[in-house]
N, C-alpha and C positions, 0 to 999 in steps of 0.2 A: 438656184441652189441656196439654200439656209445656215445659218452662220454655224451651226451646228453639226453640217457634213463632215462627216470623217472621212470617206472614199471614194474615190476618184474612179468615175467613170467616165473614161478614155474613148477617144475617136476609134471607128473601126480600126485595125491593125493592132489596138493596145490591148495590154491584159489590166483586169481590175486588183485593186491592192488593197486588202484589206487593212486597217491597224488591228494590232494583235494582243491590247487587253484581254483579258478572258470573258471567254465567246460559248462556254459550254452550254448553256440555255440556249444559243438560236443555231447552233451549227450542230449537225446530224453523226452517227458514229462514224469510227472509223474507215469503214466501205464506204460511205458515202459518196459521190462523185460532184467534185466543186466547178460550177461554170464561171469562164473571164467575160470580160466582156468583148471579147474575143468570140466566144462562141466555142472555144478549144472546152474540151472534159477532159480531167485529167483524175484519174483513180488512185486514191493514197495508199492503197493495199491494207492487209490484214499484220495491224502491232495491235498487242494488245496485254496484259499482264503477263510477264514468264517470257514475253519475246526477249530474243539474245539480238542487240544493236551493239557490235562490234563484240568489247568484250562485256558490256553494260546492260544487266537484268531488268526489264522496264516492270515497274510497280502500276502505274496509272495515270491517266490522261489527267491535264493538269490547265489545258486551253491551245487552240488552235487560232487558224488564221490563215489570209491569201497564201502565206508562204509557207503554210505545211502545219503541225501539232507538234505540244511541248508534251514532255514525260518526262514524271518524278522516274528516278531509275536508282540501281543498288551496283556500286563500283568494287568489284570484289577483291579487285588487286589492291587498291589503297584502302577497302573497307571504310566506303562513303557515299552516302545520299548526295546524287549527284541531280541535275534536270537535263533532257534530253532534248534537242531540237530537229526533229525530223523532217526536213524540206520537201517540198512537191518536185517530183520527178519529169520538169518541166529543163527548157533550155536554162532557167534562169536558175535555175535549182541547180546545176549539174555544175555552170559557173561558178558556184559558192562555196566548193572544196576550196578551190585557192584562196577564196578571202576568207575562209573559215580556218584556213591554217594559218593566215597574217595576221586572224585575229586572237590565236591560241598562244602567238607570242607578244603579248600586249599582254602587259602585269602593271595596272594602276589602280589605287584604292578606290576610286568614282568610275571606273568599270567595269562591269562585267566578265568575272573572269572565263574565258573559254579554255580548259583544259585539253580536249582534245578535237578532231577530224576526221573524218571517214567516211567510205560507203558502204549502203547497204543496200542490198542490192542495185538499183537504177538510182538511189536516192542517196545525199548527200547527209551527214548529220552533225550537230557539237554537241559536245559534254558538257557540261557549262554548270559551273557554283549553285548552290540550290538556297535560297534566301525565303524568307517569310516576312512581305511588308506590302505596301500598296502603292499605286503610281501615284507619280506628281497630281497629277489633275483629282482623283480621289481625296489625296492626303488636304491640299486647298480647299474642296469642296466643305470636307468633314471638320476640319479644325479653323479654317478661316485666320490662316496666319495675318502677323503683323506684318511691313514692309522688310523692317529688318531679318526677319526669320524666312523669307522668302529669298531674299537676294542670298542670306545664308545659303539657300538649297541649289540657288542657283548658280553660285557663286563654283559650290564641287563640280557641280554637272558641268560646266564651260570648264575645270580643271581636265575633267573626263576626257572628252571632245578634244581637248589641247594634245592631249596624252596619244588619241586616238590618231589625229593629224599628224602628227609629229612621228607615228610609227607609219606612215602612209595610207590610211584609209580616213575614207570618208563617208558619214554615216547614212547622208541622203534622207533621210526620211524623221529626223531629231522633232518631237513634241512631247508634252507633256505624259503622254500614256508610255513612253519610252523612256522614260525615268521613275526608277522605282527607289522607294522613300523604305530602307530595310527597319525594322522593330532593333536592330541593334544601333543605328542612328545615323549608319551610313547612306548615301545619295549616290547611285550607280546608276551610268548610261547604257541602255540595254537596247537589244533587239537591231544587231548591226545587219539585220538578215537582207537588206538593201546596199549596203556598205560596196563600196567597186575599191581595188587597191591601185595605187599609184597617182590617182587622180585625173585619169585617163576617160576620155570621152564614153558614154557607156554604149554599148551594143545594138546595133542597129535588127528591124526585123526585116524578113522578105522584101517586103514592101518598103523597106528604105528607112522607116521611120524610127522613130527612137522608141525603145520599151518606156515606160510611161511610168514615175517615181516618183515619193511623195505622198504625203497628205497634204489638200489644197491650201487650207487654211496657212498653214506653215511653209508654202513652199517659196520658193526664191523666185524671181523675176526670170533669171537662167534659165530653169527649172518649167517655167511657163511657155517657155522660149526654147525647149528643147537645145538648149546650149552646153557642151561640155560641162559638168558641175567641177566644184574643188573645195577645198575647207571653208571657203567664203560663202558659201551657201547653204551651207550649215551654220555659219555664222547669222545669218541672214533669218534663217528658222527656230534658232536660238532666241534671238532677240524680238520675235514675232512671240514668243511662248513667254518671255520676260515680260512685254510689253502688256500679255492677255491678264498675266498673273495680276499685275501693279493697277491695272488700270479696271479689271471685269469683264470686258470685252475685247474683241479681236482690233490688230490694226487697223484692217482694210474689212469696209463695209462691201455688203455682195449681197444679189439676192440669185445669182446662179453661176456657175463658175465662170460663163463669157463675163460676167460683170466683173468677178472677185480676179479674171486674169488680168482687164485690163487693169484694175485699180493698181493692183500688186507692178507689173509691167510698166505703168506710169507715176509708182511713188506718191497715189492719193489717199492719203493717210484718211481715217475715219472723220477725224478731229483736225479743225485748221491750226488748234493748239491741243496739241497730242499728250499727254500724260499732264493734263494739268492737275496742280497740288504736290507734284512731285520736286524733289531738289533739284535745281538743273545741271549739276554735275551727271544725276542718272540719266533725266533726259538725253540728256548729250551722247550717254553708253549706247543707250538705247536704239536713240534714233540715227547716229550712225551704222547702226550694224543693220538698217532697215533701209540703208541707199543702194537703190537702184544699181548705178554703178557697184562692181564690185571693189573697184579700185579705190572706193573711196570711203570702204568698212573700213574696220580696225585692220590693222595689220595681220593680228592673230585671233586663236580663241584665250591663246596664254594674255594676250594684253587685254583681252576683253576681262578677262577671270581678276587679272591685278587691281583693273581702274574697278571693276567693283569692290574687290576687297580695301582697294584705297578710301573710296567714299564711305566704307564701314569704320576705316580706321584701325583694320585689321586684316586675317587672313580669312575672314569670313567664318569663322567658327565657333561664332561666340554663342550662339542658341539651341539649346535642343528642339528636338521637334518630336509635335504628338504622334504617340503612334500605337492609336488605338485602331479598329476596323480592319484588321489585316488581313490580306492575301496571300495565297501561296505563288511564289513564282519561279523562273529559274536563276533560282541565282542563291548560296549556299547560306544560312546563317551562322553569328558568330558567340558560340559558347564556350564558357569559361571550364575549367577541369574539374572533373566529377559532376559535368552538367549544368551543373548552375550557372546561370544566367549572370554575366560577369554586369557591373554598374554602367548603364550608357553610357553616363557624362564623361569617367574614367575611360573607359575604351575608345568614346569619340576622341578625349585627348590625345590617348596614346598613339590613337591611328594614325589623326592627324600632322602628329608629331615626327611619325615616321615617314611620311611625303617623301621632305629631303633627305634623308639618309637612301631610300630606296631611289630618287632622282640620279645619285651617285652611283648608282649599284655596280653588279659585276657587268652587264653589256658596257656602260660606261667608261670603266675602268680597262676594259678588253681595246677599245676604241682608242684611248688618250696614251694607252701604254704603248701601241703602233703606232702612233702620230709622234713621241717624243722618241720610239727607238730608230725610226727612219728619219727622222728629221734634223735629229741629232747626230750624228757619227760620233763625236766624241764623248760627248756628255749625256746621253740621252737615258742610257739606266737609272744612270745616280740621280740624277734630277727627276724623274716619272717617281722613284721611289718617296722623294721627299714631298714630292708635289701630291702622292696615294697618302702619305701621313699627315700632310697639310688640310684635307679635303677630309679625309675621315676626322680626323679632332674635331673640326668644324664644324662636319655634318650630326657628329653625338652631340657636341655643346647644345650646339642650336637645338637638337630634337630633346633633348634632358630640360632646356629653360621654355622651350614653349610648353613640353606636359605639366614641369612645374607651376604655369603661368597658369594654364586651361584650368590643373585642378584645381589650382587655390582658388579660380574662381567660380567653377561649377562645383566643381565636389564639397572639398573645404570652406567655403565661402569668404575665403579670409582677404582676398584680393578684389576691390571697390572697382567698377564696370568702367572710370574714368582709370584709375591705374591698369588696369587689363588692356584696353585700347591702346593706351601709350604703349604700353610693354611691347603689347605686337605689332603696333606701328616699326615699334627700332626691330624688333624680332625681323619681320616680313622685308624691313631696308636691306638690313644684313643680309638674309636669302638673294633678294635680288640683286647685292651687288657682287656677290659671290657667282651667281647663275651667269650673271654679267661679264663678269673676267673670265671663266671659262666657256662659257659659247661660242669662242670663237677659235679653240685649238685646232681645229680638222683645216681649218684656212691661213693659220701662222706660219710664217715663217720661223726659224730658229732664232732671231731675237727676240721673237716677241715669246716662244716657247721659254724659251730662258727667264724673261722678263717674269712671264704668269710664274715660272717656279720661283721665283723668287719672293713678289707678289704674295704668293701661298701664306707664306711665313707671314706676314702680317694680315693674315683675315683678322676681320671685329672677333671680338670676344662677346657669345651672345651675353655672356652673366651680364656683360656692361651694362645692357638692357635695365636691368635690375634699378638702376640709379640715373638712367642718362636722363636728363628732362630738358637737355638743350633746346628742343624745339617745340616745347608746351605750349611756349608762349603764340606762337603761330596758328594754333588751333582754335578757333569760335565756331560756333552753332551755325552761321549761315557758309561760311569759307571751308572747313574741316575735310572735305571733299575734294576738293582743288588743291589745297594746299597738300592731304595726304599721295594723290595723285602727284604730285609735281614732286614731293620727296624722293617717291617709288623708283621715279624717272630720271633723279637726278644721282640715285645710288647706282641707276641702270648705265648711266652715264661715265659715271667713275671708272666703275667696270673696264667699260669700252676703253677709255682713253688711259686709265692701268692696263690694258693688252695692247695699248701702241693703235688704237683704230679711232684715230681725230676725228673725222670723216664723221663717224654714228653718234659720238660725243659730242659733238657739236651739234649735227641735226637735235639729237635727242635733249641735249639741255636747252640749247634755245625754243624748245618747242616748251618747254617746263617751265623754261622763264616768260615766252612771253603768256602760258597761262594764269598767273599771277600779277597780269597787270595792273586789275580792279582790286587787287588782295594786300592785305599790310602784313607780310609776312615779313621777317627782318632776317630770320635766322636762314629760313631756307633762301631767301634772294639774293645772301652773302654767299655762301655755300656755292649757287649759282652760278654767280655772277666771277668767282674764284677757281673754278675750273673751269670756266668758258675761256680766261683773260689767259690759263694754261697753254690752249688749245691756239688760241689767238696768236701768243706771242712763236710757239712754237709753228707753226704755219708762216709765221713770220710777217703777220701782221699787228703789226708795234703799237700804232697809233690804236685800234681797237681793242689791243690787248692791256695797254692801260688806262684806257678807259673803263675796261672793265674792270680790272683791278679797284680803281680808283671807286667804282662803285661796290666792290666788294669791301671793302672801307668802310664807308658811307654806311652801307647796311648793317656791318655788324656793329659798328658806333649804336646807331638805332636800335638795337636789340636787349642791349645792356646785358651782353654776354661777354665778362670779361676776355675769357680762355678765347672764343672765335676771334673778339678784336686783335688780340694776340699775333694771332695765326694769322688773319689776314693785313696786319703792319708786315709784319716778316715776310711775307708772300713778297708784297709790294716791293719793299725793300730787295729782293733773293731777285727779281724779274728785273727791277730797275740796272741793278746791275749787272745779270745775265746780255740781257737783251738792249737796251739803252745806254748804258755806261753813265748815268747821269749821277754823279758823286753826290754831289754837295746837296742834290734830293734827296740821295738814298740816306745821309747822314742825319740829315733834319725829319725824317720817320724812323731812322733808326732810333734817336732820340725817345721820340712817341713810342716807341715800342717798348724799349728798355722799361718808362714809365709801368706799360700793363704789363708786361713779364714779372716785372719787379715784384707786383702784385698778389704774381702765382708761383711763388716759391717754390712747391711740390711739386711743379714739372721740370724736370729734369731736359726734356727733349725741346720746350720754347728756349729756356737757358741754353743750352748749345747751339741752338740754330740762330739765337744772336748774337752769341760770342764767334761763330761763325763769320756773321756777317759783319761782326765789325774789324773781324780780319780782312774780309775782302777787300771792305772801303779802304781800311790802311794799306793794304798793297797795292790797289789802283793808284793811290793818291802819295806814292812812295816811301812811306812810313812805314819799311819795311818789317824794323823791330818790333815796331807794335801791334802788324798783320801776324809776326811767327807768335808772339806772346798771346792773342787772340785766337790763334787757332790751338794751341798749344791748352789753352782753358777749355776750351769747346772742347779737345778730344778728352780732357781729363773728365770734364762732366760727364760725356756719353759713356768711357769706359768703365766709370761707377757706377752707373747707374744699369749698365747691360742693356744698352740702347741697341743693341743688334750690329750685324757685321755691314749691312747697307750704311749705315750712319757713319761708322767707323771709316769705312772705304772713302768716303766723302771725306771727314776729317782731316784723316791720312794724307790725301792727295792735296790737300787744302796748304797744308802744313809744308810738306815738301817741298812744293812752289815757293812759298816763302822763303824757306833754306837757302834753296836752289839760287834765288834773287841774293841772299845775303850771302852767297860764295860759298855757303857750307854743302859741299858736293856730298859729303860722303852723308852728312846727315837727311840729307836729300834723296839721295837713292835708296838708303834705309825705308825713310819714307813712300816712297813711289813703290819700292818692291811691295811695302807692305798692304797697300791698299790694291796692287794686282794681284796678291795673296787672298784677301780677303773676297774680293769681288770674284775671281776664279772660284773659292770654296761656293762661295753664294748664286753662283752663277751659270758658272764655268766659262770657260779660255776663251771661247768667242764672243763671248757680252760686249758692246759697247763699252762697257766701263774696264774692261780688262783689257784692252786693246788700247784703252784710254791710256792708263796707265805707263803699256808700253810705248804709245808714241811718247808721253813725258819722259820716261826714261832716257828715251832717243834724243829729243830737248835738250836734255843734260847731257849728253854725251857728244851733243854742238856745241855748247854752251863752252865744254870745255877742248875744243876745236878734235875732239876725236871722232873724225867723219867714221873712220869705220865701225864703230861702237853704233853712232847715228844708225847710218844705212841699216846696223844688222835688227836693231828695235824697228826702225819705220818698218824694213821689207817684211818680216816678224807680224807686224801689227797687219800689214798687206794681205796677207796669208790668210789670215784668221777673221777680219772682218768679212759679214755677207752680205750687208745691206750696202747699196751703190752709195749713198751721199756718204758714208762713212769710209770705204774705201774711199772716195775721193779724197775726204777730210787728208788721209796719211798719204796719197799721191801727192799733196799740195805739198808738205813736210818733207818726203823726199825729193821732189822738183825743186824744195829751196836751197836744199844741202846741195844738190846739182849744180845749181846756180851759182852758190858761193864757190864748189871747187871750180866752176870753168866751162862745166862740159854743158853749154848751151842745146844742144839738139835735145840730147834727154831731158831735160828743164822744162822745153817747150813741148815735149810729146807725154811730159806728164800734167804739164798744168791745159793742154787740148781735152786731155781725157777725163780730168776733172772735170769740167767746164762740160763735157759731153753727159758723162754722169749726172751731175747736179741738174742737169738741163732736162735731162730723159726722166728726175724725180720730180724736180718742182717746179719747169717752165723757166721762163728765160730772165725773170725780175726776182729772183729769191735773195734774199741776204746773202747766204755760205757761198755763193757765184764769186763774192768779192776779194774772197784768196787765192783762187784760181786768176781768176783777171788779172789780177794785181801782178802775179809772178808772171805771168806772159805779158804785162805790158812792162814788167824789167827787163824780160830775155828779151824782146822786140828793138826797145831803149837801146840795150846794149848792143843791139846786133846792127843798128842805125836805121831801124826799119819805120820810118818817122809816121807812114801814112796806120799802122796797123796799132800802134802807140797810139794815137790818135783817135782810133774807131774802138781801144780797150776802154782808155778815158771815156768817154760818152756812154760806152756801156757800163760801169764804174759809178758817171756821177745817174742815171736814168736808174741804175739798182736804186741808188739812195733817198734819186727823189719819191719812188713807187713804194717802197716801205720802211724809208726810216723817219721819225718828227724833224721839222726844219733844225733845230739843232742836236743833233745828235753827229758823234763823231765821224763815221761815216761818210756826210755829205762832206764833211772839211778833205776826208783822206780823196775823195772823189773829186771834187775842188781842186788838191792839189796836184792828182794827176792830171787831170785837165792841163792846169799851169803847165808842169810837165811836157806833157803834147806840145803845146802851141809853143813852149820854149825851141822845143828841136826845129817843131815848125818857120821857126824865126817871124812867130807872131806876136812881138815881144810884148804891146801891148796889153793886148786881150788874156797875155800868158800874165802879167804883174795883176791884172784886176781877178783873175781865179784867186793868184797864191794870195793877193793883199784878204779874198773873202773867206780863201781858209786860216789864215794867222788869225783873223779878227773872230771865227768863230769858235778858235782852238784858246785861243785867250779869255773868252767869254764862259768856256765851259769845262776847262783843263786845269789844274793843281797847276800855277807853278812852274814846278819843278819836270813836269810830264814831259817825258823823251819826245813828244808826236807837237808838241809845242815847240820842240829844235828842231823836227823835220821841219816844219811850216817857216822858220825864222831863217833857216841857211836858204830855202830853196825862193825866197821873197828878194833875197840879199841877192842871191846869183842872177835873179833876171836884173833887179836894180844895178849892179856892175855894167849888165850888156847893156843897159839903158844910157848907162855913163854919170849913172846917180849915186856913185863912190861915198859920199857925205849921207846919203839915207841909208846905203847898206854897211858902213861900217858901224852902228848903233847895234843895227840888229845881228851881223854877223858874231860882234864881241858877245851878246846874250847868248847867244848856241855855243859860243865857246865854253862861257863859263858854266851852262846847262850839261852840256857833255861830260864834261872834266867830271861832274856831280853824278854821272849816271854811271854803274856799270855796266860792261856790256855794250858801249856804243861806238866800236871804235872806230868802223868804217864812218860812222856820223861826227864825229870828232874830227878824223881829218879833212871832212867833207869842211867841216866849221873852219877850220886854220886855214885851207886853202884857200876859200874865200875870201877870207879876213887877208890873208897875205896881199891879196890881188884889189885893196879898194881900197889901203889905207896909206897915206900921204908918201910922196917920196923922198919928204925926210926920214921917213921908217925903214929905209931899205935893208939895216941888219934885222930889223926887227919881220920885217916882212920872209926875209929869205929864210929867217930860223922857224917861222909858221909853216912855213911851205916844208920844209926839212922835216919837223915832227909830222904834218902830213904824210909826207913821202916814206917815213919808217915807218910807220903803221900801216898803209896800205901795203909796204914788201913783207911785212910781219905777217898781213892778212894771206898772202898765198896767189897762187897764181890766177883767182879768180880776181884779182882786185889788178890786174898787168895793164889795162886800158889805164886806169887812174892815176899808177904810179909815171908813169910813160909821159901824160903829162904834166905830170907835177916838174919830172925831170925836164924836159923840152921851156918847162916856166923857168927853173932855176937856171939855166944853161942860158938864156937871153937876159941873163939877170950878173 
């Protein structure tokens, strides 16, 4: 066979398939009768000028082929030259009503629009667009494009094909002659007359074998192989027709089809180095979508379409194409009012432009608005509505700044080929990371629905485009391709992990990152490297998460982009103390931060988000005053500035807690309502963040020992979350309120169910495991249950050691139940070496003044007493005394401290002793009858005394 076979002929059992370029010089009229190579004849009957096909006036034959003849035709009901496709009245033919109805509702600018379906008589037909232009393979021949003007065309066509998969069909038969290049400047994938829907194995004959599809040249290894085909082998034929264009010749050398099957079947490319001269970014397109396996093409046609338009640096549209020599085909053209021939370049933009607005259309809108009214029960209108106004803004901006963009540089010529690129580099980010956060509604759950509407509210603003040059610098001649690809990927990423799916956010940016490992990009490897350390720490892996962090630092240092170094100090800072508690770092980058903020005056939102943070450190570090004053800045900036009600809700809650700490209840609740206010409007009542709220409320309503206030927020917050770890979070809340009144059993059958939940999300070593544990190995403690106390501790310190850094708080609270255990155990030893290696790391890395520094001091004291080392525990019991006194809020820890102290200091002290034991003893009766163990012995101490 010759490189130049277009048709395939098939083993006995198959029929022959012609391609359907126009054929009217070698193929006979209408009556004619066509043979397969089958040996079947099959009689096309008598159409001919004036025949009625459906409701459609046929004018003239316009070109035929294996699968039947095209007709110009005249559409009386809409008054429109339409092309007509009149199928051979064969089994395969009779099949193609149903795919010709699949393919009548498929509306994409780069396909072929089919209007309508039907029979006539025995034979199936479509209506279909009527265009005046010439196929791919002509257009190449005649004008001999450049590289660039070529991936342009091909760049739509894989658009097409994406469009086409994506409604469920598959085109089977995709080459050059099956894209036609319209005089209006549009690239349409035609001739789906092989297309099978659903992706479904295709149709056996008699004789068992498979109908036989395809042109050779292009066909897939599958396809060779009589294997089910799917979108991937059309991928496969794509990239066979990409690789002919770039290169002159075909992938796979042949000189008859058994030669061209094996080659294609075994991946023996023509060339031991295949597309040489080419960039290897495109190589790389190419020659993946040419593997063998199908499992190991691109994912999609839509990702094949991107990584090309990323190597251009755009959306692929930047070139017209000639388009002289034309054809008549079926497919409609596009004329401006009163006939005239509206400007290519202008229409190409506009078309183009309208992509995304038509991506969002009404089937889209029909779809999202069932997924947020069922999924929602409470909130699902109000939010689908704001989320339809969110999408449409977004989708006109964006289609308003790319036509602006297109025509300034084709039409007006006022916009430089180096600014146009950039433009649409940020243009095409934005789409994608938009495309990104919504792809995944039909599989959210209602957080995460909530989450995207809210999300909505801060899409990019394309205009930003206009100015943004953050990432110029990233961009050279040899890298431009990689690094535009890795951005695409990395806005595809955001996306993902803005809709709550870590999972693809991580795959997908670490695949971004480590494409960039030969590349000096600074801006994008920060970017990077800063929502990877998100993802990280949120998984709850600490040490990788600041690591990454640390090098998102590092990079944008490297960049000498003020505003990113900003952004990512503050990150660093916002995580350290999220996820690490490590003060005295966070404050020595807060520091560094303050510096490049300082710098950027005009940002309103870096300013709040350090004044944020330097509340937080002050609250950690008990400098309460100065945490409320802190936040108290931060909200006043955000509220000037109309930072939005998300920021707000943050502030709010921020502020509160501090209140809260400083005894101002009332200013406190103020606060907490107001950010469950704002987070509900922005949200609604089931969000995380509004549940948040109400468990704080609940906080405060322990704080100020009103259990039933507690109970009625936690069970409130209970109610309304839907995600398991978060329910658990408020099971833990009210198991502790439990704990304090008394009632042991409930305590223990809420912190089992936490502990079950968190286990059934994240596996048996996650972080958030370590509230639940903790309160069951109190109720265990108290219930004298020494062996199960015991088996918490080890699960406890094994959380700390599997994800937290050797010093972080954690391991000490892990540590110290440990001590704990082996104390009851009466292992006194082994119990003073835990609590002496939690004091010493609570000292190493704790304010002070930090309440969790008297934990570690009374419980070091208590085993030293049973030790009978009276003289080393009174040093440290006196420090947690006067640590308590300083804290509020501690008061169970306080009389813990005096008891102590009563029982290890000299027996000269014995008024002095028994009046410790006394203020103990009123404070635990004051605490309630969950404190009735304690007081019990403090009484039985004084009574021998």
């Amino acid at each position: 066979m010759s490189d130049d076979l277009e048709t395939l002929v098939a083993d006995s059992g198959r029929t022959a398939l012609l391609s359907l370029p126009e054929r009217r010089a070698d193929l006979a009229s209408d009556n004619t009768q066509l043979a397969g190579a089958s040996g079947v004849r099959v009689t096309l009957g008598q159409v001919g000028p004036g025949t009625v096909v459906g409701r459609y006036l046929v004018l003239e034959e316009v070109g035929r082929g294996a699968m039947g003849v095209v007709y110009s035709a005249y559409d009386p009901k809409l008054d429109r030259k339409v092309a007509i496709k009149l199928l051979i009245a064969d089994e395969r033919g009779r099949r193609s009503l149903g795919e010709a109805q699949a393919l009548a509702k498929l509306n994409h600018p780069n396909v072929v629009q089919v209007y309508d379906a039907g029979e006539h008589g025995e034979r199936v037909f479509m209506a279909m667009e009527f265009v005046v232009g010439r196929p791919l393979g002509t257009w190449r021949e005649q004008t001999r494009p450049e590289r660039a003007a070529i991936l342009d065309v091909f760049c739509r066509a894989a658009l097409g094909l994406a469009a086409a998969h994506e409604a469920g069909l598959v085109h089977r038969d995709f080459k050059p002659d099956n894209v036609m290049i319209a005089d209006d400047g549009r690239v349409l994938v035609m001739d789906f007359g092989l297309a099978i829907v659903g992706h479904e194995p295709e149709s056996r004959t008699r004789a068992g074998k498979f109908w036989a599809s395809g042109t050779p040249a292009y066909m897939s290894p599958e396809q060779f192989a009589n294997d089910p085909v799917g979108p991937k082998s059309d991928q496969f034929s794509f990239c066979a027709a990409l690789y002919e264009a770039l290169a002159g010749e075909r992938p796979f050398a042949s000189d008859n089809l058994a030669s061209l099957a094996t080659a294609v079947t075994a991946g023996e490319l023509r060339h031991a180095a295949p597309l040489r001269g080419q960039p290897a970014w495109l190589r790389r397109v190419v020659l993946r979508g040419l593997a063998v396996d199908p499992e190991a093409r691109h994912e999609s046609m839509q990702a094949v379409a991107e990584r090309l338009e990323a190597g251009l640096g755009r959306r692929g549209r930047t070139l017209g194409l000639g388009l002289g020599g034309l054809v008549v085909f079926g497919v409609l053209a596009s004329w401006a009012v009163g006939g005239e021939r509206e400007d290519p370049a202008a229409a190409r933009c506009r078309a183009d432009a309208q992509v995304l607005a038509d991506e969002w259309g009404l089937d889209w809108k029909a779809r999202a608005r069932s997924v947020f009214e069922s999924g929602l029960e409470r909130d699902g209108e109000r939010l689908w509505r704001r989320l339809e106004s969110d999408v449409d803004e977004f989708a006109q901006a964006w289609a308003a700044s790319y036509d602006q963009a297109c025509s300034a540089h084709f039409s007006g010529r006022t916009l430089a080929a180096a600014a146009y690129r950039h433009r649409l580099r940020c243009l095409d980010g934005q789409r994608v990371y938009a495309a990104s956060l919504l792809d995944g509604l039909e599989r959210a759950d209602g957080e995460v629905l909530r989450e995207i509407a809210a999300v909505s509210s801060e899409l990019p603003r394309p205009s930003s485009c206009e100015s943004d040059e953050r990432a110029a610098g990233d961009f050279d001649e040899d890298s431009q391709g990689l690094v535009a690809e890795a951005r695409l990927e990395l806005m595809r990423a955001q996306g993902r992990a803005d809709a709550g799916d870590n999972a693809d956010a991580r795959r997908l940016g670490e695949a971004a990152l480590g494409s960039l490992a030969e590349v000096d990009a600074p801006v994008t490897r920060a970017e990077l490297l800063g929502l990877l350390a998100g993802v990280y720490y949120e998984e709850g892996e600490l040490e990788a998460g600041g690591a990454a962090q640390r090098g998102a630092v590092e990079a944008a240092a490297r960049s000498g982009d003020a505003r990113l170094l900003a952004e990512a100090w503050l990150e660093r800072v916002e995580r350290l103390l999220t996820y690490e508690t490590k003060l005295e770092t966070a404050a020595t980058l807060l520091e560094a931060a303050h510096v490049t903020v300082a710098a950027l005056s005009d940002d309103p939102l870096l300013r709040s988000q350090l004044e944020s943070q330097r509340g937080l450190i002050a609250l950690e570090s008990g400098r309460t005053t100065d945490a409320r004053d802190a936040f108290q800045v931060a909200l006043d900036i955000a509220e000037q500035a109309g930072l939005g009600d998300r920021v707000l809700a943050v502030h709010t809650r921020r502020l509160g807690a501090a209140e809260a700490t400083l005894g101002d209840v009332e200013g406190a609740r103020e606060q907490f309502e107001r950010s469950a206010e704002l987070s509900a409007e922005l949200l609604g009542e089931r969000h995380s963040l509004v549940v948040g709220a109400y468990g704080n409320l609940g906080l405060l309503c322990r704080k100020e020992g009103d259990g039933a206030c507690a109970r009625a927020y936690f069970e409130k917050a209970i109610s309304l979350v839907e995600r398991a770890p978060q329910r658990a979070r408020y099971l833990v809340l009210l198991g502790q309120l439990e704990y304090d009144e008394g009632h042991l059993d409930e305590a223990q059958r809420l912190a089992e169910e936490a502990i079950e939940l968190y286990t059934a999300s994240y596996g048996e070593l996650h972080p958030d495991l370590t509230s639940p544990c903790l309160l069951l190995s109190n109720v265990l403690q108290r219930r004298g249950d020494v062996e199960g106390v015991f088996a918490q501790a080890q699960q406890l310190l094994e959380i700390a050691e599997q994800t937290t850094p050797a010093d972080h708080p954690k391991r000490a609270l892990a540590l110290a139940k440990l001590g704990e255990a082996l104390r009851t155990k009466g292992e006194l030893t082994q119990a003073l070496e835990a609590h002496e290696a939690a004091l010493r790391m609570r000292r190493d890395t704790l304010e002070p003044g930090d309440v969790r520094l008297g934990y570690s001091l009374v419980q070091t004291a208590e085993v030293l007493r049973l030790l009978e080392h009276a003289e080393r525990a009174a040093p440290l019991a006196r420090e947690a005394v006067a640590l308590f006194d300083a804290a509020p809020g501690t008061e169970s820890w306080r009389a813990d401290a005096r008891f102590v102290l009563a029982r290890v200091l000299g027996p000269r002290g014995l008024e002095d002793r028994r009046a410790l034991a006394a203020e103990a003893l009123a404070v635990y009766e004051s605490l309630g009858s969950g404190y009735d163990h304690e007081a019990e012995r403090v009484r039985a101490w004084l009574d021998g005394r």
